[in-house]
N, C-alpha and C positions, 0 to 999 in steps of 0.2 A: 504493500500500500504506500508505504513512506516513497517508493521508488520513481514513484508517476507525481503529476503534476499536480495539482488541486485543481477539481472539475468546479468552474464555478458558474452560477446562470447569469444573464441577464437579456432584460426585459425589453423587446423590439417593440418598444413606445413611441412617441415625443416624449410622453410623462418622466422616461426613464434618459432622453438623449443627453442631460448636462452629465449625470452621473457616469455613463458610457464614456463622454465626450471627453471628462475629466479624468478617468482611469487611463485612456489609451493617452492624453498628453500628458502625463506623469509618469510615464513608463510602466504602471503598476500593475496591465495586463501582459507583461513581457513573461511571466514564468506560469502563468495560469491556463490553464485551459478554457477558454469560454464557450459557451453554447448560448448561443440567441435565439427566443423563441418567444409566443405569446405567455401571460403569468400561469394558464390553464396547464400546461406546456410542463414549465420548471416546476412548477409546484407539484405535479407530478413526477415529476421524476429525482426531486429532492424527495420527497417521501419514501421513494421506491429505492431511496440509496445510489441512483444516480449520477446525482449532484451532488461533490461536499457543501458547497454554501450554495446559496442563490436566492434570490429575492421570492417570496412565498406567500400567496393570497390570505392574509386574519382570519379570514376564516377557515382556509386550512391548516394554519400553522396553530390555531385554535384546537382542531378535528386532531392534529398528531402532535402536541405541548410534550410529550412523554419523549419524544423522538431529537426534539429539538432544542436547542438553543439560540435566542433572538440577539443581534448585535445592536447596539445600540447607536453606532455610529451612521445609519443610514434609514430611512423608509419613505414609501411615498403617501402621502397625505396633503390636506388643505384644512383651514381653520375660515372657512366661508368658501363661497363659487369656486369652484376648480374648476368647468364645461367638462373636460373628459370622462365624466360619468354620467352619466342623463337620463332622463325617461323622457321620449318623443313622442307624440301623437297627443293624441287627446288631455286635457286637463287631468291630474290623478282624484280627485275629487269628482268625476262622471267614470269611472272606470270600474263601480261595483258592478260584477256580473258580466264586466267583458270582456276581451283577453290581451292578455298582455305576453308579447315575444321577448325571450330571457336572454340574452344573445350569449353565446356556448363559448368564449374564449373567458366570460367572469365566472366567477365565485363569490368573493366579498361583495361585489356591489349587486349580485343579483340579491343575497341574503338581506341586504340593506334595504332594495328598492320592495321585496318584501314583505319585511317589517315595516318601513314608514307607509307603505300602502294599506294595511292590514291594520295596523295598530295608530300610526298617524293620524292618516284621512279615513277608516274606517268603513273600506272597501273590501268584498273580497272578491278579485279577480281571476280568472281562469287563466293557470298560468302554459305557455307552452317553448322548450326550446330550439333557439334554430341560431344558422349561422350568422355573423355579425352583418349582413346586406340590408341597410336599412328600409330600402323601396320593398325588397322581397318579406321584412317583416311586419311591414306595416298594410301589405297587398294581403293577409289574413290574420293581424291582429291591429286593436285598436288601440295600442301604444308598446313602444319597443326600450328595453332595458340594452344600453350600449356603451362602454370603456373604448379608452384608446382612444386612439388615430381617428376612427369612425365617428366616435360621440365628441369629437373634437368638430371632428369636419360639419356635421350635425349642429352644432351649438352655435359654428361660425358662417355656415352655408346654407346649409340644404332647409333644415329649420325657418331663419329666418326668409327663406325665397320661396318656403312651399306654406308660410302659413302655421306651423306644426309649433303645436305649444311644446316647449322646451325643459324642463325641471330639474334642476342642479340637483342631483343627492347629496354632495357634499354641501351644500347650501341649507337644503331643508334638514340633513340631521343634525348642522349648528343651531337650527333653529329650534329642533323639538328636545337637544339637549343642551345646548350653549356650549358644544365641546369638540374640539375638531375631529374629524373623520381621519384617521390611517387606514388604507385599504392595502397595505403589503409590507411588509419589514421582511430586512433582510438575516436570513437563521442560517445554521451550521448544524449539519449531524453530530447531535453528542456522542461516536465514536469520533467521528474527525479532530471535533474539541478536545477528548481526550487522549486522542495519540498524535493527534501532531496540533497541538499548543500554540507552537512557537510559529507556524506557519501561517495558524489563523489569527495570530498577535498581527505579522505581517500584513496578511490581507485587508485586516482589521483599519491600518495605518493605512492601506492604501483605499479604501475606500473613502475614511475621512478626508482625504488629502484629496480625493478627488472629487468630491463637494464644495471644497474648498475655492479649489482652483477654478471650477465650473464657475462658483458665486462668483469668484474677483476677474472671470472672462467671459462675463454673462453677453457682449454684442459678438465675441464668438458662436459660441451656442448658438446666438438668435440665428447668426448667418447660417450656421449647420443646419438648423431646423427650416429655414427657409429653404433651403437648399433639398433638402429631401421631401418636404411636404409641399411644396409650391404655397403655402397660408404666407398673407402679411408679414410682416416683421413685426409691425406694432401689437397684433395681434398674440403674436409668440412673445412678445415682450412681457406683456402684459399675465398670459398663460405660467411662464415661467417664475413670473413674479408670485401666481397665487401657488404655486406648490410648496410644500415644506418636504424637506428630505432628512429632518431629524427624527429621533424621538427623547425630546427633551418631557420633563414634568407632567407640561399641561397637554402633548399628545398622549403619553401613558395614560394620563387619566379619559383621555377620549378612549385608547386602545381597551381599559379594565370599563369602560361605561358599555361600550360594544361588547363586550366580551358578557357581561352580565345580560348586557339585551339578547344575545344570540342564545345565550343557555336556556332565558324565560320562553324563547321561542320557541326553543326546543322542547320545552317543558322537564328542564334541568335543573333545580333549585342552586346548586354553586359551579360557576363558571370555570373552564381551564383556567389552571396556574401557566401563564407563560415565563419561562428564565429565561430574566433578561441579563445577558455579561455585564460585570463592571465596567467601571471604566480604561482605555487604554494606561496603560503603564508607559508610552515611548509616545513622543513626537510624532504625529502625521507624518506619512513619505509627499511630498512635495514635489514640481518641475526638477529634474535635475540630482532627484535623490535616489535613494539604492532600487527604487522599484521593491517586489515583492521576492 
């Protein structure tokens, strides 16, 4: 095991492109093995032992807390409107009894859209899955659950020029609990954690380091994201501003408020314990530093 590289995921987002963006210009994907895929993707296959580390849907890494260990150095989340989660089509407040398409690359934000449907607005809609194509989801159901690139494009395009009411789920669950949404943190198999330490101390530095670097060359980014999405710049300006990539205090206490709401849902009186690592012991790796 010690022999091979550290398999690590990440996330073929925008949501996720500064963190990517900052890893490869800090040298800190130079000894790792990466696999890019959708969260549906990694989080499968960090479960399945796959993947040593990789960024892991809340509510999976919820579904396997026994398996895993959360880094504290990285997630993705918003504390108000993030667009890249949405429910489209119709108001969620006329949706009792109609159907709603769950689009097949979520986890956390399908559980979410869910619960504020069901327990929020106080609907219950017929739920059904299918691919992220939002014309194809809305051609037989009456509003579509969508992440990503899609429920970006959605928020900034198609939305606005078709008419289609729009609904931020990170929006509406600061609202119905005053506490920001994390819909992925980044975890490690606690074998991994515990044979090779040192490696994920490393990776650990290089993930910081390249959040870091993403924030202090945030009109890079925008150009990268303009560059592969054809959207605005001001737009992605703006996007990139509303994400948060920590999890500091007041996100944990969103991630333990979620984590209580998912149990109630389930009909689980005490929620998974997630372990979350301390904090690093060694300086972020940095532009120009040892890499991983």
């Amino acid at each position: 095991m010690a022999d091979r590289r550290p398999r690590v995921g990440q996330i073929d987002f925008l949501n996720c492109l500064p963190i990517a963006w900052g890893f490869h210009a800090i040298g800190a994907d130079s000894s790792v093995e990466l696999h890019a895929d959708t969260p549906d993707v990694l989080s499968d296959m960090l479960v399945a032992g796959q993947l040593d580390v990789a960024p892991i849907s809340t509510v999976e890494a919820l579904n396997h807390a026994d398996d895993l260990v959360v880094l504290p150095e990285v997630s993705v989340g918003a504390d108000g409107p993030v667009m890249s989660v949405c429910l489209v089509g119709a108001p969620p407040e006329q949706l009792d009894g109609a159907t709603v398409s769950l689009g097949s690359t979520s986890r956390t934000s399908v559980v979410l859209a869910q619960m504020l449907l069901e327990r929020r607005w106080g609907v219950q809609p017929k739920y059904r899955s299918d691919p992220p194509d939002l014309p194809v989801m809305l051609s037989h159901a009456d509003a579509a659950v969508l992440i990503g690139d899609p429920a970006l494009s959605a928020s900034l395009v198609e939305g606005p020029a078709q008419g289609w009411t729009v609904t931020d789920l990170a929006q509406a669950w600061r609202e119905w609990t005053g506490l920001p949404m994390v819909f992925a943190v980044w975890a490690a198999r606690r074998e991994f954690a515990q044979e090779r330490g040192s490696e994920l101390e490393r990776l650990r530095q290089g993930l910081a380091g390249a959040v870091a670097h993403a924030a202090e060359h945030r009109t890079e980014v925008v150009a990268a994201a303009v560059a592969r999405s054809g959207l605005p710049a001001p737009a992605l300006e703006a996007y990139f501003a509303a994400l948060q990539f920590g999890l500091d205090e007041r996100q944990r206490a969103g991630l333990a408020s979620f984590a209580q709401s998912y149990a109630n849902y389930k009909g689980v009186s005490t929620p998974a314990d997630l372990r979350i690592l301390g904090p690093l012991t060694e300086t972020p790796v940095t532009a120009g530093g040892s890499g991983i």
